[in-house]
MILO-393275 format. One record per atom (N, C-alpha, C): residue number from 0; atom name; x, y, z. Coordinates in nm, 2 decimals. Example, Ala and Ser with C-alpha at 12.3 -4.5 7.8 and 13.67 -1.06 7.14 Angstrom:
MILO-393275
0  N  1.32  -0.57  0.78
0  CA  1.23  -0.45  0.78
0  C  1.32  -0.33  0.78
1  N  1.28  -0.22  0.71
1  CA  1.37  -0.11  0.71
1  C  1.29  0.00  0.79
This chain:
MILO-393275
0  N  2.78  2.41  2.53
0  CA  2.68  2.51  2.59
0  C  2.54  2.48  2.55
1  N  2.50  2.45  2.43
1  CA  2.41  2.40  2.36
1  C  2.32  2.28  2.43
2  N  2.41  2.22  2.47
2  CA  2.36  2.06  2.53
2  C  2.31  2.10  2.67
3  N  2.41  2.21  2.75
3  CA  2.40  2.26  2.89
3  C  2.24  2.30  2.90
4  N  2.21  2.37  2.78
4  CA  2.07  2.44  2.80
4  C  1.97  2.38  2.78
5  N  2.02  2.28  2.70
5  CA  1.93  2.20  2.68
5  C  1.87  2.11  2.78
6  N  1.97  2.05  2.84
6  CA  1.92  2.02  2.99
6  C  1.88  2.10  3.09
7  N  1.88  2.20  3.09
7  CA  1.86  2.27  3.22
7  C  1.70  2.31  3.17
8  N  1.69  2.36  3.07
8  CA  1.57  2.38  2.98
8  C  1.46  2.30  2.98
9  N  1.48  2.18  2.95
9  CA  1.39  2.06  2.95
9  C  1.38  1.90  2.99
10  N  1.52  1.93  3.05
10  CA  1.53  1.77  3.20
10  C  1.45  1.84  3.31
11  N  1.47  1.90  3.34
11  CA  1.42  1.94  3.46
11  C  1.31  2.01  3.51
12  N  1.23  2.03  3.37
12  CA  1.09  2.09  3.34
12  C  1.00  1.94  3.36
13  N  1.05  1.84  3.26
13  CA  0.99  1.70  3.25
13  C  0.99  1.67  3.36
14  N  1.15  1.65  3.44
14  CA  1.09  1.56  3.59
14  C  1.04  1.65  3.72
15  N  0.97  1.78  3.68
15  CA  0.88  1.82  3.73
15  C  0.74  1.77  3.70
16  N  0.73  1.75  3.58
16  CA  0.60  1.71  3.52
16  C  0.55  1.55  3.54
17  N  0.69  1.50  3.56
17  CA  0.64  1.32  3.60
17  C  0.59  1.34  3.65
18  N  0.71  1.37  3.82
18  CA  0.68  1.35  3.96
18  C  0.56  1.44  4.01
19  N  0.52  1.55  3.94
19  CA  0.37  1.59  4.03
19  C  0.19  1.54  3.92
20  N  0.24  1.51  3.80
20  CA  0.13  1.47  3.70
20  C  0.14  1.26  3.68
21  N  0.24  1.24  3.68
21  CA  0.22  1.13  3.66
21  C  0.31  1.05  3.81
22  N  0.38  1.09  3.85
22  CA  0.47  1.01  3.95
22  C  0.32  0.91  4.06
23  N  0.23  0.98  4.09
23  CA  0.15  0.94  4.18
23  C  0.06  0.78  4.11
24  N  0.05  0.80  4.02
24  CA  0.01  0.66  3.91
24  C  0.12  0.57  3.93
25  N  0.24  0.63  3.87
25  CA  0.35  0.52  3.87
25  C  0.35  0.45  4.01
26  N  0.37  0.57  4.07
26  CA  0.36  0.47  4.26
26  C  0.27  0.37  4.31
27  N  0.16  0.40  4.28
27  CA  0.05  0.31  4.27
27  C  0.04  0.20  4.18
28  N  0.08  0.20  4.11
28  CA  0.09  0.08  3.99
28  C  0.21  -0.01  4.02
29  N  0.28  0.04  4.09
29  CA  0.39  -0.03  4.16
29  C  0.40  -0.12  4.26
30  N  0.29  -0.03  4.36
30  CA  0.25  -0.07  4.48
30  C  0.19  -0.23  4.46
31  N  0.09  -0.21  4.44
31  CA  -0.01  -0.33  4.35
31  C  0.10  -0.45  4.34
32  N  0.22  -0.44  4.28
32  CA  0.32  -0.57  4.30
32  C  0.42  -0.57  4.45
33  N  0.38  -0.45  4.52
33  CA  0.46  -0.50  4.63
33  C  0.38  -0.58  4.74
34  N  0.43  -0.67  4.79
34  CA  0.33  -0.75  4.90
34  C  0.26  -0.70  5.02
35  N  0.17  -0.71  5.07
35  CA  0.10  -0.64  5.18
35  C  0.18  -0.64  5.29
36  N  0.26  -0.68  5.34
36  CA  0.34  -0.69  5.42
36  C  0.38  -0.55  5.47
37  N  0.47  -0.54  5.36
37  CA  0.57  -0.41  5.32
37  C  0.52  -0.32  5.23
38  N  0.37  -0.31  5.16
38  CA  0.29  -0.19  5.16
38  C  0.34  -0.03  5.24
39  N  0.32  -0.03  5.34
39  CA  0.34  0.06  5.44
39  C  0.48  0.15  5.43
40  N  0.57  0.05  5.44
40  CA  0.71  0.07  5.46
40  C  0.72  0.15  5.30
41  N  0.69  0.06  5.18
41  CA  0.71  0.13  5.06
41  C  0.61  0.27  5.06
42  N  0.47  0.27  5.06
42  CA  0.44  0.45  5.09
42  C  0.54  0.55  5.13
43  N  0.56  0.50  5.26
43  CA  0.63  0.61  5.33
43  C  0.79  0.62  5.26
44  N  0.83  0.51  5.17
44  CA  0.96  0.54  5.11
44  C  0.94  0.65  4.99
45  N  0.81  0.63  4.92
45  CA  0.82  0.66  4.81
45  C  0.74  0.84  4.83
46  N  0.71  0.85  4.93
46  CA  0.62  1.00  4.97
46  C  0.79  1.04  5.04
47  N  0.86  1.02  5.11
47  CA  1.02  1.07  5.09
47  C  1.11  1.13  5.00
48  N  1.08  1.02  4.88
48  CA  1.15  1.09  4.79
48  C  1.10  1.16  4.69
49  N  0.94  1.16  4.70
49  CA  0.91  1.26  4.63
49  C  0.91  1.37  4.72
50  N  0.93  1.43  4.87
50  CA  0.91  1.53  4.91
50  C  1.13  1.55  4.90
51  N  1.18  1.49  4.92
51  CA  1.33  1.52  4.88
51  C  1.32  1.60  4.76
52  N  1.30  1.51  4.65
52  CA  1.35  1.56  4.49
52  C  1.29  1.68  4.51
53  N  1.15  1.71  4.53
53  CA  1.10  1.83  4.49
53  C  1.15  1.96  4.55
54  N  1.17  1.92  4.70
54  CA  1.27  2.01  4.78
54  C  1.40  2.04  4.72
55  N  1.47  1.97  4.65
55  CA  1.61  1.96  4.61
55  C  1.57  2.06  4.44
56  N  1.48  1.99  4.41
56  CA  1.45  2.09  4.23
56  C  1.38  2.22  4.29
57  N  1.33  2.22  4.39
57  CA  1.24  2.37  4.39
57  C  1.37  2.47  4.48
58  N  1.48  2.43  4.52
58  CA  1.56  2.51  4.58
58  C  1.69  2.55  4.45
59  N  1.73  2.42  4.36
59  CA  1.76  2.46  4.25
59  C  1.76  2.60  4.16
60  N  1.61  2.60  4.19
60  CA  1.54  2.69  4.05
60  C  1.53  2.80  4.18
61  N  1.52  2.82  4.26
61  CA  1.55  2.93  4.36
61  C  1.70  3.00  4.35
62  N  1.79  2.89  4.35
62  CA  1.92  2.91  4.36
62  C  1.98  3.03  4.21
63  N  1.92  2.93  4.08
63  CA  1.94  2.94  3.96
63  C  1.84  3.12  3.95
64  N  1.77  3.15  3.98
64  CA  1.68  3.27  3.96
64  C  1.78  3.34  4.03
65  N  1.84  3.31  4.22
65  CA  1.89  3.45  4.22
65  C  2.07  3.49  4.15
66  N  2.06  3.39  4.14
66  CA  2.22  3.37  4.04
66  C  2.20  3.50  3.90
67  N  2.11  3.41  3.83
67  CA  2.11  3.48  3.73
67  C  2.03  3.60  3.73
68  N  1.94  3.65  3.86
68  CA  1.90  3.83  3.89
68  C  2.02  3.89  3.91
69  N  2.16  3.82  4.02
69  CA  2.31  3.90  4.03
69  C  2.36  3.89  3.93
70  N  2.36  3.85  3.81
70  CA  2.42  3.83  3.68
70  C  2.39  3.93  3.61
71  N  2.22  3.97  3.60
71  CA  2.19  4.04  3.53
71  C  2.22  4.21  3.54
72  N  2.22  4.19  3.69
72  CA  2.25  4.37  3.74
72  C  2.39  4.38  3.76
73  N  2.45  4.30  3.73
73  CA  2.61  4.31  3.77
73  C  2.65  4.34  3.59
74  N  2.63  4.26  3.55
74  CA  2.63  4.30  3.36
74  C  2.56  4.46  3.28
75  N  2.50  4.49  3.36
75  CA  2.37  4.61  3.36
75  C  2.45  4.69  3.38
76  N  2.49  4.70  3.53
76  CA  2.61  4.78  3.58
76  C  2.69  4.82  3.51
77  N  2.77  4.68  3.45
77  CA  2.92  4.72  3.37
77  C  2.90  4.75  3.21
78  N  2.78  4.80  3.18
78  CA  2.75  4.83  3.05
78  C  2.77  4.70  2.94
79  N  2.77  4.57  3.00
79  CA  2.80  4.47  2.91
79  C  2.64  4.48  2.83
80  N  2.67  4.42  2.66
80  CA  2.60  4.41  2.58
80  C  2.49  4.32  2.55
81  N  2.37  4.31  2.59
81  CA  2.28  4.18  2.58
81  C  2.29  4.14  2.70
82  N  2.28  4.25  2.86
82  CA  2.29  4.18  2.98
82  C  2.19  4.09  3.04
83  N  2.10  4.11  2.96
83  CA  1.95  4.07  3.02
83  C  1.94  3.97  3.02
84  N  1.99  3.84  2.85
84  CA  1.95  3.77  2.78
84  C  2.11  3.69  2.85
85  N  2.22  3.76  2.87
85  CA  2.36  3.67  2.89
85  C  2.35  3.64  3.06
86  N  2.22  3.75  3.11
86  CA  2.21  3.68  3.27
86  C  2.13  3.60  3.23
87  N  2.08  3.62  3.19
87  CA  1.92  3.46  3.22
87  C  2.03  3.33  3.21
88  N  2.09  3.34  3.09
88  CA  2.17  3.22  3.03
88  C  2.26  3.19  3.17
89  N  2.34  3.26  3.25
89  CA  2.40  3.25  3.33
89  C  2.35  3.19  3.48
90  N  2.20  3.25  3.46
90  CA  2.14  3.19  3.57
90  C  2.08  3.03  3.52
91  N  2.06  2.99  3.41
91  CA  2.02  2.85  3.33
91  C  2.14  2.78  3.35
92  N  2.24  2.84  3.37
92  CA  2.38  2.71  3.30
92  C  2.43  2.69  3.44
93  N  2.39  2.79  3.56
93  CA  2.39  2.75  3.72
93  C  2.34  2.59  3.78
94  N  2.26  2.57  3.68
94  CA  2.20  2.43  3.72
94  C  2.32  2.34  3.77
95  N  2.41  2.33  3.64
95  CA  2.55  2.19  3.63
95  C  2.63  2.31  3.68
96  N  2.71  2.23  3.85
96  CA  2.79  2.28  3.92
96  C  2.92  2.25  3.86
97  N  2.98  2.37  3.87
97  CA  3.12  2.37  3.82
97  C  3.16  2.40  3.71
98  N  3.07  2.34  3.61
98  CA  3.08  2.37  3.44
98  C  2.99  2.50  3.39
99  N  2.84  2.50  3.44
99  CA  2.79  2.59  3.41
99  C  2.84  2.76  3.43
100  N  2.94  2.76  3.56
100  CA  2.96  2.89  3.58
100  C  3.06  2.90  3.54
101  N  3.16  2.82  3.43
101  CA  3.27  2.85  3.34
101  C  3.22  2.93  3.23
102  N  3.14  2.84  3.15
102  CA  3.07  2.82  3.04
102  C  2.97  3.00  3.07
103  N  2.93  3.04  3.18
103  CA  2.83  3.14  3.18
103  C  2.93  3.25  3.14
104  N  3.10  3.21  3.21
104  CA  3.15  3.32  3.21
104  C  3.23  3.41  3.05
105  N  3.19  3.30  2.94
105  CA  3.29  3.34  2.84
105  C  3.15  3.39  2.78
106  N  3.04  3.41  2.75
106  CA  2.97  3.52  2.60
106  C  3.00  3.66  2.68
107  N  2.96  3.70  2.78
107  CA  2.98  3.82  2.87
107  C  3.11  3.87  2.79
108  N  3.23  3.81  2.82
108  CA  3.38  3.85  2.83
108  C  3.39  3.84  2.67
109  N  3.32  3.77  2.58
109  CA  3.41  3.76  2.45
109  C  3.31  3.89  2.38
110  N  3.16  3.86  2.38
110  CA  3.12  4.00  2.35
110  C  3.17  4.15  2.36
111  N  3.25  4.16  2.49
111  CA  3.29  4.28  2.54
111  C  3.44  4.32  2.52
112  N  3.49  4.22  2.51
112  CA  3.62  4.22  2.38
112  C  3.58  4.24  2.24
113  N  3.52  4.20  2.20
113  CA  3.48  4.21  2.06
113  C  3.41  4.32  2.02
114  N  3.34  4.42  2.13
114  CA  3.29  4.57  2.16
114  C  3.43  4.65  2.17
115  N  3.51  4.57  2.19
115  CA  3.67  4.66  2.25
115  C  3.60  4.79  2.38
116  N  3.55  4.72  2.44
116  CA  3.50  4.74  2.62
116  C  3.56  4.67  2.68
117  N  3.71  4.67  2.76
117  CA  3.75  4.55  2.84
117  C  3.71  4.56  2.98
118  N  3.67  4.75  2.99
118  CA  3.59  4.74  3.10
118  C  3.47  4.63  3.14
119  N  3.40  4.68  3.04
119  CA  3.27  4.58  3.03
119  C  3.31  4.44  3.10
120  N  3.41  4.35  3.00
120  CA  3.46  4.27  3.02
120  C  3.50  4.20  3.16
121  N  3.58  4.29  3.24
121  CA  3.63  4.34  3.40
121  C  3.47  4.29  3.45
122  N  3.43  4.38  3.46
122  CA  3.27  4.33  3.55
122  C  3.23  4.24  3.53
123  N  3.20  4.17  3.38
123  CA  3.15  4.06  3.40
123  C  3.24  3.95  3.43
124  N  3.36  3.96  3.47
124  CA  3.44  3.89  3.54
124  C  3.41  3.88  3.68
125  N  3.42  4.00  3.75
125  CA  3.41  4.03  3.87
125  C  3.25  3.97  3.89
126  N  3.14  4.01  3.81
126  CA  2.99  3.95  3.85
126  C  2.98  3.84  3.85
127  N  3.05  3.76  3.80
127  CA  3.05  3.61  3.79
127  C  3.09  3.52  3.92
128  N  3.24  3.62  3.91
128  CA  3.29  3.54  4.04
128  C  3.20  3.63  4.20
129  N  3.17  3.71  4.22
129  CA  3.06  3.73  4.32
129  C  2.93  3.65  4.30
130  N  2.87  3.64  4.21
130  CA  2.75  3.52  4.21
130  C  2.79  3.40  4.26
131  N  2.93  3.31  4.22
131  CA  2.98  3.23  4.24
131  C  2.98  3.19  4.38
132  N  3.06  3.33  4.45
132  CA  3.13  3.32  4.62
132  C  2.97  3.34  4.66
133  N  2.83  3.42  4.62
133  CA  2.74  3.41  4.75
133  C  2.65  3.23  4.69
134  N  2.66  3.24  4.57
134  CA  2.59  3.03  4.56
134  C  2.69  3.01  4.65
135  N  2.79  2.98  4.66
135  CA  2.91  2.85  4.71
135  C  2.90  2.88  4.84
136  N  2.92  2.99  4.91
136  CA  2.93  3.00  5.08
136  C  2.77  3.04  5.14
137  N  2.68  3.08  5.06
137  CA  2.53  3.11  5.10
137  C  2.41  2.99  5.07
138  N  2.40  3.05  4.94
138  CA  2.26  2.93  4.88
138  C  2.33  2.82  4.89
139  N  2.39  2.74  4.81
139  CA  2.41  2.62  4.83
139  C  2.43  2.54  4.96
140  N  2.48  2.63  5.10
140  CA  2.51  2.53  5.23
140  C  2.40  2.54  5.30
141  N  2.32  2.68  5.34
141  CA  2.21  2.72  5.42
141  C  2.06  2.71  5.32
142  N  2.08  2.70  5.20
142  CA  1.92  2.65  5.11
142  C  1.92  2.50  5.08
143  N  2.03  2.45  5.01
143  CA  2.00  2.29  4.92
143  C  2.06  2.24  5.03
144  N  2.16  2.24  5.07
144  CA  2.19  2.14  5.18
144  C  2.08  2.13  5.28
145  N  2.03  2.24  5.33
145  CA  1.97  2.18  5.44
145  C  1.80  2.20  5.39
146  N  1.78  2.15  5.30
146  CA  1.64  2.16  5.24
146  C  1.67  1.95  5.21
147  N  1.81  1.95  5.20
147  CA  1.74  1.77  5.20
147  C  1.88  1.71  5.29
148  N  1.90  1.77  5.38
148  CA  1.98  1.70  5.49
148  C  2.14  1.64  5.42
149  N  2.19  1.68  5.34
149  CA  2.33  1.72  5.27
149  C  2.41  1.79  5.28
150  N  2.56  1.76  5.37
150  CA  2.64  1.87  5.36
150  C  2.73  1.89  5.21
151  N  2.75  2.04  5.24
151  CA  2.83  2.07  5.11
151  C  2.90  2.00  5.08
152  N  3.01  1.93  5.17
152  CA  3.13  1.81  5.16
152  C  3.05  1.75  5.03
153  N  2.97  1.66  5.06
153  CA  2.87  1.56  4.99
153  C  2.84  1.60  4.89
154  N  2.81  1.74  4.90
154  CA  2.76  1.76  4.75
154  C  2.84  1.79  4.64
155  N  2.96  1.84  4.72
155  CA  3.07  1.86  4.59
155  C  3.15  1.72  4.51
156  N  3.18  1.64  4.61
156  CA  3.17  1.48  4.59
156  C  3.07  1.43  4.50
157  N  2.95  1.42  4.54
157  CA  2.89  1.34  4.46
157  C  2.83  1.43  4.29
158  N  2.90  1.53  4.30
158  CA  2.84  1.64  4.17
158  C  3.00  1.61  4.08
159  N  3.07  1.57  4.17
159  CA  3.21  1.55  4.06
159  C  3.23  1.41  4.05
160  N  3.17  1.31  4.11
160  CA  3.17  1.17  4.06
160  C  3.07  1.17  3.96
161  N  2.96  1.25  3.98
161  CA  2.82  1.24  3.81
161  C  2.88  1.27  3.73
162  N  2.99  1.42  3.75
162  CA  3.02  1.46  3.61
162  C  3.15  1.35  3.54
163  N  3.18  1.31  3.59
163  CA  3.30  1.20  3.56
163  C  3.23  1.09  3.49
164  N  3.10  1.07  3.56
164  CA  3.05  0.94  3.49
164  C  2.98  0.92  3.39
165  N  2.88  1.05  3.40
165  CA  2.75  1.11  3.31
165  C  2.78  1.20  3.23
166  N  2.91  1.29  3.25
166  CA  2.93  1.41  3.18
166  C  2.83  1.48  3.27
167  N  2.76  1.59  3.15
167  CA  2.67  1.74  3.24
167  C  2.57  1.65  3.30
168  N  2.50  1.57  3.23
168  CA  2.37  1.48  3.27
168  C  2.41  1.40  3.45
169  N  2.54  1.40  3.44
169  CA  2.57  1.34  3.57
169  C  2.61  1.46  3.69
170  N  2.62  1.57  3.66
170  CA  2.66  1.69  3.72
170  C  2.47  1.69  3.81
171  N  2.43  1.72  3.69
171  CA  2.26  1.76  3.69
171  C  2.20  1.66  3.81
172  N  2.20  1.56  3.77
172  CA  2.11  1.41  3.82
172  C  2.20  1.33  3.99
173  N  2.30  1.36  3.96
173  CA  2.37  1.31  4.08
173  C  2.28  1.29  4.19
174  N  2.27  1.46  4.26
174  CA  2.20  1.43  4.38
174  C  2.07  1.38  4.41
175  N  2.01  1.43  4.30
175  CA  1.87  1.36  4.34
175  C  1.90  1.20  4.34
176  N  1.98  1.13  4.22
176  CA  1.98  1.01  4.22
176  C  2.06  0.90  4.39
177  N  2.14  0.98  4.41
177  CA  2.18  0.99  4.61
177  C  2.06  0.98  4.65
178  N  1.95  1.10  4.64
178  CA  1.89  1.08  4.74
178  C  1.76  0.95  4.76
179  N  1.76  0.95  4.63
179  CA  1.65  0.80  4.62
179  C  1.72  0.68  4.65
180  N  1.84  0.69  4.56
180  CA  1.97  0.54  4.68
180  C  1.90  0.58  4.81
181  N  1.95  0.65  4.86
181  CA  1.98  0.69  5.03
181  C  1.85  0.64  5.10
182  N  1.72  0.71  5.01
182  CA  1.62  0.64  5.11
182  C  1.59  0.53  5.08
183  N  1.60  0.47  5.00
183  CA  1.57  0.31  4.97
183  C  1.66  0.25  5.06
184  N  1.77  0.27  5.09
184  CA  1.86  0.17  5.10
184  C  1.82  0.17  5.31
185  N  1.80  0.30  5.36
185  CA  1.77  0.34  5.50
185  C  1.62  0.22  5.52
186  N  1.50  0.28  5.43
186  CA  1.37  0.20  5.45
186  C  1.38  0.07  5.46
187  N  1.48  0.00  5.36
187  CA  1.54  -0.13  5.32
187  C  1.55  -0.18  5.44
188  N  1.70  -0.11  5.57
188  CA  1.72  -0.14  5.65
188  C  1.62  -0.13  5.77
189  N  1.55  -0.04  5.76
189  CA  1.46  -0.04  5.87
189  C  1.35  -0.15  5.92
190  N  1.31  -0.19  5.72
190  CA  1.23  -0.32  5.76
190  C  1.32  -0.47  5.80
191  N  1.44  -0.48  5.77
191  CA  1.52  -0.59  5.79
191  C  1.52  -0.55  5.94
192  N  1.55  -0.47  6.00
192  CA  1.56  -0.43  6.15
192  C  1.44  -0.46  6.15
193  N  1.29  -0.43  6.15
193  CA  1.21  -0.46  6.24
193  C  1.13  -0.60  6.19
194  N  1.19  -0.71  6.10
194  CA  1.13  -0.83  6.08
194  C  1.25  -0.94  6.20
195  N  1.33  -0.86  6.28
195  CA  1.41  -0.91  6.35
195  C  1.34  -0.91  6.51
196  N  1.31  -0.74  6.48
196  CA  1.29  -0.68  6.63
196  C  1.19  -0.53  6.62
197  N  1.05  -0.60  6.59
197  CA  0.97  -0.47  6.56
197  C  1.00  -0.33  6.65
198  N  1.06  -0.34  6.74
198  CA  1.08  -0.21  6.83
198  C  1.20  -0.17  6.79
199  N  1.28  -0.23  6.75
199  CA  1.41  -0.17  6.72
199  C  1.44  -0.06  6.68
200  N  1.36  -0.03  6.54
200  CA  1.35  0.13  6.45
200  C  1.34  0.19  6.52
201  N  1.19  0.18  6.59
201  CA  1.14  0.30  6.65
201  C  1.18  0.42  6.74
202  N  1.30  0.28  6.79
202  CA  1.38  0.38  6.88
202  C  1.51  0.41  6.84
């Protein structure tokens, strides 16, 4: 859990901070070794994926706030102990799909055992899995998916191939790391298509 927060805490603060403070240098310093040819084509790849990631992390931390607001009034509700501080955490550990909303669900329930409140406990069972069912069937299909052209299919796939490969860090990074494949590999093709047949893309 320690490690969970830690990423969610400060991966994802930093690659806010490249991509809008330093990402625009890197691109340019880059450019400079790409040939004038394919200038053009590389801009418009690399203004893509910086409007992707940012779309994909700014819906994230949308996602992750209203998670952890239902967390916090659902724990509030059920008289659990430290609701304030065990939603925020709840809404933080939302980041890594699948793990984080395990991991959110045990300080709630072990606190409130250990109050001998199993009521308490009851709610924050029940708040958890209602935050869960409106992310999974609301925000996640109608906000992140269609903020960078991803169906859910995809996203549960490639969030359980990161975590297999990366552990949490692969849970976290997966998609953004799709989407910079994705558009490199599309731009890639479009210039091989138009050093064939400059009209070809177009249409």
């Amino acid at each position: 859990m320690s490690w969970l927060l830690l990423y969610g805490l400060l991966i994802i603060p930093i690659m806010f901070h490249m991509r809008f403070h330093r990402g625009d240098d890197l691109a340019l310093r880059v450019q400079e070794w790409v040939p004038e040819n394919l200038r053009r084509r590389y801009a418009g790849i690399t203004r893509e994926i910086g409007e992707n990631v940012y779309e994909y992390f700014r819906a994230r931390i949308i996602e992750s706030v209203a998670v952890g607001g239902m967390c916090c009034l659902g724990f509030y509700v059920g008289g659990v102990k430290g609701w304030l501080v065990l939603g925020l955490i709840a809404g933080v550990l939302n980041i890594a799909d699948f793990v984080g909303p395990t991991l959110s669900l045990l300080p709630p329930v072990v606190i409130s055992l250990l109050a001998d409140d199993p009521i308490a406990a009851v709610f924050a069972v029940a708040t958890i899995f209602v935050a869960q069912v409106v992310d999974n069937f609301y925000l996640v299909p109608f906000m992140i998916s269609s903020k960078v052209s991803l169906s859910p299919l995809s996203t549960i796939l490639l969030v359980l191939i990161g975590g297999k490969v990366l552990g949490i860090a692969g849970v976290i990074l997966a998609i953004p790391v799709y989407l910079v494949i994705k558009i490199i590999l599309r731009g890639a093709y479009h210039e091989l298509v138009d050093s064939f047949d400059p009209t070809a893309s177009a249409t």
